[in-house]
C-alpha positions in Angstrom: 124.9 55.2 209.6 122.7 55.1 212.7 120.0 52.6 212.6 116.9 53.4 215.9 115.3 50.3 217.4 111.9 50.2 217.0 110.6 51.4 220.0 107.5 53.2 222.0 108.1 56.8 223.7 105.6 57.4 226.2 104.9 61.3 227.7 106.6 62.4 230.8 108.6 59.1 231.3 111.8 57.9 230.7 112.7 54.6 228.3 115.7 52.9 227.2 116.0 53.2 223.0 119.3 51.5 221.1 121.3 52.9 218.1 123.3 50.6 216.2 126.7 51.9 214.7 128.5 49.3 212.4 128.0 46.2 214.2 127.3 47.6 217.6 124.7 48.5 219.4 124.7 51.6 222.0 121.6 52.3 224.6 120.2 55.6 225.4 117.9 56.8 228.2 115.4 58.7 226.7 112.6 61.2 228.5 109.9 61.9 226.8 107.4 64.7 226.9 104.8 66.5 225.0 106.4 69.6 223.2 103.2 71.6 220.9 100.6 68.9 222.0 102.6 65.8 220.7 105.2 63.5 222.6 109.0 64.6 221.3 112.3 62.7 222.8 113.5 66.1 225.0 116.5 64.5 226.2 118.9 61.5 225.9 122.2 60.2 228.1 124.3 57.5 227.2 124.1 54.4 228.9 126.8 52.3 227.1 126.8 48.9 224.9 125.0 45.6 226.2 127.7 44.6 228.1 128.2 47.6 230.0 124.9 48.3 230.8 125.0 44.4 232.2 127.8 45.1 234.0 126.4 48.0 235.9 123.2 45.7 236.7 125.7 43.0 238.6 128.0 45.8 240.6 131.0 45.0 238.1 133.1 47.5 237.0 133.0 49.3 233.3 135.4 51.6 231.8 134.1 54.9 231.3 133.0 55.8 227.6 135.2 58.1 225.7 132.5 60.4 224.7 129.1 61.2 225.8 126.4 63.1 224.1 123.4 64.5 225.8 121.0 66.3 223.4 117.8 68.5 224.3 115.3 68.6 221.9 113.1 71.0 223.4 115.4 74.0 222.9 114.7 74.0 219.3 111.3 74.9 220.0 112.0 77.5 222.3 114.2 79.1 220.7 112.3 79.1 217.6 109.8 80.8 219.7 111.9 83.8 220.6 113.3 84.4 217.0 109.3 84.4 216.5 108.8 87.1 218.7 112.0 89.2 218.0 111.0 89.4 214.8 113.7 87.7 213.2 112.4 86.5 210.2 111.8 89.8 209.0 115.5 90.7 209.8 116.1 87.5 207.3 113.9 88.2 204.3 115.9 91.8 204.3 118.8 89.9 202.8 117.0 86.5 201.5 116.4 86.0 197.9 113.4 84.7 195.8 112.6 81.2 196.1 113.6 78.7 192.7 111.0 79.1 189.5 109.2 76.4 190.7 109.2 77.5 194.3 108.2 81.5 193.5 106.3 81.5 197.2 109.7 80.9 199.1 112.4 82.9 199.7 116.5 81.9 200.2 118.4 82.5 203.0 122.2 81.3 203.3 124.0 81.2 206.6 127.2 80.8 207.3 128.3 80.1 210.7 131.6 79.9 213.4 130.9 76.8 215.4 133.3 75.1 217.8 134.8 71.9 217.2 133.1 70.5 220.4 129.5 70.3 220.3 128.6 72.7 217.7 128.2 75.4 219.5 127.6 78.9 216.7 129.9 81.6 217.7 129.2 83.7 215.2 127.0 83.7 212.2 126.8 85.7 209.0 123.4 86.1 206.0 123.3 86.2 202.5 121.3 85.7 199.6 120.4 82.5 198.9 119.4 82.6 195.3 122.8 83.1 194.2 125.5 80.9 193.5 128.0 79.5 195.7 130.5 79.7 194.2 130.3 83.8 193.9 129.2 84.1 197.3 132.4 82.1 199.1 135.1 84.2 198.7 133.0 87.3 200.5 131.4 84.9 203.2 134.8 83.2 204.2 136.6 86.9 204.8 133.6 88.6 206.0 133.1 85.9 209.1 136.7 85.2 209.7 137.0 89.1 209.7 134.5 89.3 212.4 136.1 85.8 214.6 139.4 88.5 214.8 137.2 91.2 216.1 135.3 89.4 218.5 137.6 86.4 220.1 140.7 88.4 219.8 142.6 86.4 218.0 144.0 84.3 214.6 141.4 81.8 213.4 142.6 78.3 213.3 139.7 76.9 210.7 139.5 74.4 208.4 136.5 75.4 205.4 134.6 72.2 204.5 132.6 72.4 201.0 131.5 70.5 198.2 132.4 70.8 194.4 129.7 74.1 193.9 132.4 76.1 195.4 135.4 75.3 194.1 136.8 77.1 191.6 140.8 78.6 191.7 140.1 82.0 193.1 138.8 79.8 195.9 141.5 78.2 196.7 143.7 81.1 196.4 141.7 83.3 198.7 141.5 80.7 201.3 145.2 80.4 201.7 145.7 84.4 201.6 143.2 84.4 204.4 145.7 81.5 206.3 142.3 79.2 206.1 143.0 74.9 205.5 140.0 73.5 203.8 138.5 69.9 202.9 136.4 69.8 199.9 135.1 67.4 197.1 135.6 67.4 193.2 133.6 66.1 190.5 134.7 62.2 190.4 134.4 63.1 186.3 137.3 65.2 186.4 139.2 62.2 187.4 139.1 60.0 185.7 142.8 58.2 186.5 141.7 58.2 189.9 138.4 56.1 189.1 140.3 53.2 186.8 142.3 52.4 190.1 141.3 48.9 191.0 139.7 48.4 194.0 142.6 46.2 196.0 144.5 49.7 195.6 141.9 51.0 198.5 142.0 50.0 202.1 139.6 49.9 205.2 139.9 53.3 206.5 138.1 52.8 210.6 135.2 49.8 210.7 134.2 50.7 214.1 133.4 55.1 212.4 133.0 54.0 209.0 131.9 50.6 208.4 132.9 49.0 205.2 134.3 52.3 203.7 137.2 51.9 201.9 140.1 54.7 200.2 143.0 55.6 198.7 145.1 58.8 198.7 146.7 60.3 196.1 148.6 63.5 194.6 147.0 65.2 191.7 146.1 68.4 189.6 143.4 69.9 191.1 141.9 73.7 189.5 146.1 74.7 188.8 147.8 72.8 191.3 148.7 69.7 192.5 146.9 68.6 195.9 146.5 65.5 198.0 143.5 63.6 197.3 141.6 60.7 198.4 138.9 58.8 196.9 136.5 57.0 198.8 134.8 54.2 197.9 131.5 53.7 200.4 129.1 50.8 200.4 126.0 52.5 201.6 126.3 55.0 198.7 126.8 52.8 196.3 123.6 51.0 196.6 121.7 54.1 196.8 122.8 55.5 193.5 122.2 51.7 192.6 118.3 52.5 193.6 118.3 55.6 192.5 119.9 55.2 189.1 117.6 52.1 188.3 114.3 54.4 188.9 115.7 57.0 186.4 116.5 54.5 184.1 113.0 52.7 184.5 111.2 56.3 184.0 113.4 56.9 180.4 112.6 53.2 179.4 109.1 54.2 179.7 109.2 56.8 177.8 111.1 55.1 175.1 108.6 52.5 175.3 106.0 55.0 174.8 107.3 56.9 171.7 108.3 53.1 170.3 104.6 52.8 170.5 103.5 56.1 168.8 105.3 55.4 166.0 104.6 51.9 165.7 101.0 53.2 164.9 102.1 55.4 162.3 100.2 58.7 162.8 102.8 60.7 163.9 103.3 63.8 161.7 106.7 64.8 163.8 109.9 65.0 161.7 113.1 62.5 162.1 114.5 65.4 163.9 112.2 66.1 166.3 111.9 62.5 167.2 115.6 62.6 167.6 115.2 65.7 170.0 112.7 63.6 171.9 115.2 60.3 172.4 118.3 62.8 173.0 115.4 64.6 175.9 114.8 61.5 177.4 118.6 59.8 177.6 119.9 63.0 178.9 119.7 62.3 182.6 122.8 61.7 184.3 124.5 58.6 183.3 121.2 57.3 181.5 122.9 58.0 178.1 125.6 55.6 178.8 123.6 52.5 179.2 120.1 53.3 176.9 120.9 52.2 173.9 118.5 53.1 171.0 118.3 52.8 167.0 116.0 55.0 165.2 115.2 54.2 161.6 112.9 55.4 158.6 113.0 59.1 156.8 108.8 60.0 156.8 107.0 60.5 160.1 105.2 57.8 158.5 108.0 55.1 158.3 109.6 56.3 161.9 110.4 53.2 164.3 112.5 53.2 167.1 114.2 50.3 169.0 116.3 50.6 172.1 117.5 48.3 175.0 120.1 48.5 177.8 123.4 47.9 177.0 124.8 45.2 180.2 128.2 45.9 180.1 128.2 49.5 179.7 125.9 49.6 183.0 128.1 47.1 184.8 131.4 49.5 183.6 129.5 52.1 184.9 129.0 51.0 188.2 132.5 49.8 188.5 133.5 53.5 187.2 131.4 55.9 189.4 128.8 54.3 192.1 129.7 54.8 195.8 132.9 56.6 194.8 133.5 60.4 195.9 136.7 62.4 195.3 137.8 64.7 198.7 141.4 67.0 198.5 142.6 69.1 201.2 145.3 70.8 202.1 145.7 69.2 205.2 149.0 66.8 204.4 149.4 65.8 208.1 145.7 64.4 208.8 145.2 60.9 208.5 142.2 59.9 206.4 139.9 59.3 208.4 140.3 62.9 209.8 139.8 64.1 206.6 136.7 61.9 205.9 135.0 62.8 209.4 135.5 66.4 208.9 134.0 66.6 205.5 131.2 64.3 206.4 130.1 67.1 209.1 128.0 69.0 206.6 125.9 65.7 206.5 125.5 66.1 210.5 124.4 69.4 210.5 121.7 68.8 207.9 120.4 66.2 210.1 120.7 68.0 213.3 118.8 71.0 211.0 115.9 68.3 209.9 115.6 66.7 213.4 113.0 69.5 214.6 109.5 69.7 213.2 109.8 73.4 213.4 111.1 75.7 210.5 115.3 75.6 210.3 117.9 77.5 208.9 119.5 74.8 206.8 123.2 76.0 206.2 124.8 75.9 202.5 127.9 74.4 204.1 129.4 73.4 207.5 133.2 73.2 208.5 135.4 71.3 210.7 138.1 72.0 212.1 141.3 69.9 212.1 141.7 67.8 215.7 142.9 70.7 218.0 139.7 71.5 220.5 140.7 75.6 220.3 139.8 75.4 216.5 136.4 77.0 214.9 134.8 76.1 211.9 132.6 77.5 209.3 129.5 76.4 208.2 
């Protein structure tokens, strides 16, 4: 996770912001300008840690950084500007879908994409439908742009197909080997549950300086018909999210239990025992919520109808132990070391941000690849 110092950007000049990875901090020079009226970042270069930058200052001597990135914000709005103008939203809503029930005024568009392993860069890119599922539309995205990476760049693709649990299925898997494709993906932790009774001192650190605290263990097991490696990954940050975010759902369905407690309490309810029963089974049926709600309804006449319900301690401690922060990834990739395998599939979280990062309207892709650590590799998103 990337943490921003708090900082002021002023237009047209240049100012020194810090990002802090794990227990570091890394400085940036930043330039500032006004992009559509309002200051935006349009650049940034890499200075180096503290000490390095310090070391600059005095005349010493640094080693020079193993990476650099240097972004450029402003394209995003230019470019935007000539899809405007080409017209190629309209290209786009030939093959979009309609938008969800509850979103009727938008329309779907997926987009799958041949990026390079350095920087990103789209090489090719391929539309679909968006209001269909995944899982259907995989098999016919992966051979249609891997069809068209032969006829352009003349040669075999060496790509590794990174996706989450919506696409797997075992036609899937099957297809991606015929087409000579490696993939990392997730499964439902659910399915697993062996994998999520292993203690925790059976996982290790996997790379404090790229992952912080995250820890894993790997694995061989049956996945959709055959056996694959496996490694579950246990991650600190995500388990106090689904922390927060599982105690706000449970706070919403105590509420509501409170609620039809107190309705019946009062005795003027004409609803029968088993519509009452529909409503608790209603509101414990969010993920997980059923596990630690606890409730007791008694009485036979809408009249005599009282409910009582509390949370259950150990059941929501055994859950947490169970399920929070853990995520399941297989692969066919026997060779990679873990944390490989964990930066690959955590690239579909990096092109979502890079997607969100402009103020003007994206293409949010359903899924990004990586390839495997050879620089001549594409990937899919």
């Amino acid at each position: 996770m990337i943490s921003v110092a708090k900082i002021a950007h002023y237009p047209y000049m240049p100012s020194i912001i810090g990002k802090r990875r794990g227990a570091r901090t890394y400085y940036y020079l930043a330039e500032s300008a006004r992009v559509d009226g309002k200051p935006r970042i349009v650049s940034q270069e890499y200075l180096g840690t503290a000490e390095e930058v310090m070391a600059r200052l005095k005349g010493g001597d640094t080693e020079l950084p193993e990476r650099t990135q240097h972004r450029r914000f402003g394209e995003v709005a230019a470019t935007w500007s000539i899809i405007d103008e080409l017209g190629i939203a309209e290209v786009v809503d030939q093959v979009s879908g309609p938008g969800r029930a509850e979103a009727t005024d938008l329309r779907l568009v997926g987009l799958g994409l041949v990026v390079t392993r350095d920087g990103g860069i789209p090489l090719l890119s391929h539309a679909y439908p968006g209001n269909r599922p995944d899982v259907t539309q995989f098999p016919a995205l992966a051979e249609a742009v891997i069809g068209r990476y032969g006829d352009v760049l003349g040669d075999a693709p060496q790509a590794t197909i990174v996706f989450d649990a919506g696409q797997n299925s075992a036609d899937n898997f099957t297809r991606l080997a015929r087409l000579g494709l490696h993939f990392v993906g997730s499964v439902p932790p659910s399915d697993h549950p062996g994998l999520l009774a292993r203690p925790a001192t059976d996982r290790h650190l996997v790379d404090v300086e790229r992952f912080d605290q995250l820890t894993a263990l790997e694995d061989r097991v049956s996945v959709l018909g055959a056996v694959r490696r496996v490694v579950l990954t246990h991650s600190p940050g995500l388990h106090q999210a689904q922390q927060v975010g599982f105690a706000q759902t449970v706070g919403k369905a105590s509420g509501q239990l409170t609620e039809l407690a107190a309705r019946l309490e009062r005795g003027k309810t004409r609803r029968l025992r088993q519509a009452v029963e529909a409503d608790i089974d209603r509101i414990v049926k969010p993920r997980w919520v059923g596990r630690v709600l606890r409730t007791e309804l008694t009485g036979a006449t809408p009249a005599d109808l009282r409910l009582r319900w509390w949370i259950d301690a150990a059941a929501h401690a055994e859950l947490e132990e169970e399920i929070f922060g853990k995520r399941i990834l297989v692969t066919d990739h026997d060779e990679w070391p873990i944390a490989e395998m964990i930066a690959a599939y955590r690239s579909q979280a990096e092109s979502r941000r890079d997607s969100a990062s402009s103020k003007t309207p994206t293409w949010c892709p359903s899924r990004r690849c990586s390839t495997g650590p050879t620089k001549r590799s594409a990937s899919i998103c």
